[in-house]
Structures are given as structure tokens and as C-alpha cells.
N, C-alpha and C positions, 0 to 999 in steps of 0.2 A: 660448259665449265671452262672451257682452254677459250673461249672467245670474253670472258668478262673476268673481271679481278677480286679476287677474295678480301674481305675485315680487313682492317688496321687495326693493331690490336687495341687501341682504346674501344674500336667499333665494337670489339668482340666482347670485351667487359660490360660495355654499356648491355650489349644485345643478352650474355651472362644473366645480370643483374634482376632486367625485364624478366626474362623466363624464370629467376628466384621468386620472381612476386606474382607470376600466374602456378608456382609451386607450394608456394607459403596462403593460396587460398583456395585450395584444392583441384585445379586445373590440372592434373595428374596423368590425361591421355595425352594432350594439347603440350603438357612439360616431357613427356615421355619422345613423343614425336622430334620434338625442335632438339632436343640433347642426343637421340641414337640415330635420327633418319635425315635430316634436314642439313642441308650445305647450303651458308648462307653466304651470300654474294656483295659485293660493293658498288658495281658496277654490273649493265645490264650485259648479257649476252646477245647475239645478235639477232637471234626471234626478239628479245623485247625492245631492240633496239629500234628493228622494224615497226614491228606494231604499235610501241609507244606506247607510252602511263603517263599521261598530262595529270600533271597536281597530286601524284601518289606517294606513300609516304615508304610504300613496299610494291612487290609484284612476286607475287605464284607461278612457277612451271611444275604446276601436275599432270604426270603422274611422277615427274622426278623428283621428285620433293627438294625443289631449290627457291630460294627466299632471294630474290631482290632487295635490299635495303637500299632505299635514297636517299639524298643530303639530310632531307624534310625529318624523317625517323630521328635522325639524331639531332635536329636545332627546336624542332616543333613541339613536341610531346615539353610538358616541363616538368615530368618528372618519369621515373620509370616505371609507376602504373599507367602512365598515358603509352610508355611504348609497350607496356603491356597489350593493353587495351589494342592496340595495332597487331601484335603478335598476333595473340588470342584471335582476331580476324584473320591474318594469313592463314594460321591453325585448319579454319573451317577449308578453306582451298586445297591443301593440303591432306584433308581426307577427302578432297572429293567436290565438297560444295562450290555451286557457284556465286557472280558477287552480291545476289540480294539475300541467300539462304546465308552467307556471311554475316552481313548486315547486320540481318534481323539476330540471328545467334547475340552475337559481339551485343548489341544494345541490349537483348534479354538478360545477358549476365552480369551488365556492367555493375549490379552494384554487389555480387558476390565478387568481384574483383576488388573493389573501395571505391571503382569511379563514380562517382556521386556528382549529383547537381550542385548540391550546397557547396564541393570543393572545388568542381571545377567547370562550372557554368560560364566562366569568362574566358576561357581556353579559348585557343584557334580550330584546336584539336574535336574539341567538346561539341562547339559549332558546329564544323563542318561538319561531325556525325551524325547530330542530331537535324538538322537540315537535312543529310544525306535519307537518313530513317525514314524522317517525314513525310520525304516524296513517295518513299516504297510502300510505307507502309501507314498510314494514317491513322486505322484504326489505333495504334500503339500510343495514340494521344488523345485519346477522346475520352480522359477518366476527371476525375476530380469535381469542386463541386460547380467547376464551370463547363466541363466539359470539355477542356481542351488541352488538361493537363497527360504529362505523363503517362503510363498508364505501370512502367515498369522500372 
């Protein structure tokens, strides 16, 4: 905590916001968690500093439940169910999970959240996750009537 730097407070509204929209679609443990236990950061401390998060838009120190936010969370997502949608995956860290149990969580729920294809298929966001999925998990796109759609 004393080696990295806390929100600006726009950062904290926006991050606010995000967690009203994984609360308003019943993310209830995931909203519980980020509002009483979680101290979120703006800057890495210096374990993540070391290790490094190439291309991350967040970072997890579990068991301390501290949230790295990077530039990328606030320019990337374009709306605040996309930094939803990032939450919601730090979330799974945060009790515990690691980053494919994350992963696969974060895409199983996306469309109880509203992230949807139809909205946001053209995202940077959307992409990368959906790429991300695919590598892990394949199965999760083997449905439709071509067999290579979606599955969730």
C-alpha cells in the first residue's frame, strides 16, 4: 500500500459506477467484496512492479484484496459495463481464483451482466476477451449451427 498510489477521484467514480452495474444485475458477492474489503490502487506497488502485467487493464494481490487499476481500465472499456466486466474478473482473484478460472467465470456471465455480442462485438475490450477465452477454453465455442459459435 505505502509503495503505490491510491484513485483520483474521477478514477474512484468511474470504478463507483462499474460496481453499481455489476450491483444492479445481481453480482451481490463480487459487489459486496469491492465496496467493504477491497482497496483499489492506481499505481502498482512494487511486487507488481517487479513482476509486471503487460497489456492488463487491472491486477490482483490475493490474499489482500488490493485491485491494481491501469490507464487501459479507464480509456479502453467504453462504457462502464465493459469496466464491469473487468471488475467482475478481478472479483474471481479476489476470492481466490486463478487467471483461467477467472476467465472462463467473467465470459460465462457476460450476458447476465448485458455484455453481449450484438453491443459490443467491435470493442478492443470484447476482442481481447473473446480471443483471450478461446485459447483457454474452446470448447465454449463449438455451439451453433456451424459449430463454431458461442456457446454462452
Amino acid at each position: 500500500m505505502v509503495s503505490s498510489d491510491g484513485l483520483q477521484p474521477d478514477q474512484r467514480e468511474q470504478v463507483q459506477k462499474a460496481i453499481a452495474v455489476l450491483e444492479q444485475h445481481g453480482f451481490n458477492r463480487e459487489t459486496f467484496i469491492f465496496k467493504h474489503l477491497t482497496v483499489f490502487r492506481g499505481t502498482d506497488n512494487w511486487w507488481n512492479g517487479y513482476i509486471g502485467h503487460h497489456e492488463a487493464y487491472a491486477a490482483t494481490n490475493f490474499p489482500f484484496e488490493v485491485v491494481t487499476l491501469y490507464p487501459e481500465f479507464f480509456s479502453v472499456p467504453i462504457d462502464y459495463t465493459e469496466r464491469a466486466a473487468v471488475l467482475l474478473h478481478e472479483a474471481q482473484h479476489l476470492m481466490g481464483s486463478g487467471e483461467e478460472a477467472a476467465l472462463g467465470a467473467t465470459w460465462r456471465s457476460k450476458r447476465r451482466l448485458g455484455w453481449t455480442l450484438d453491443r459490443y462485438k467491435q470493442t478492443r475490450l470484447w476482442y481481447a476477451t473473446e480471443q483471450l477465452t478461446k485459447a483457454q477454453f474452446p470448447y465454449m465455442f463449438k455451439c451453433g449451427s456451424d459449430g463454431q459459435s458461442d456457446c454462452f
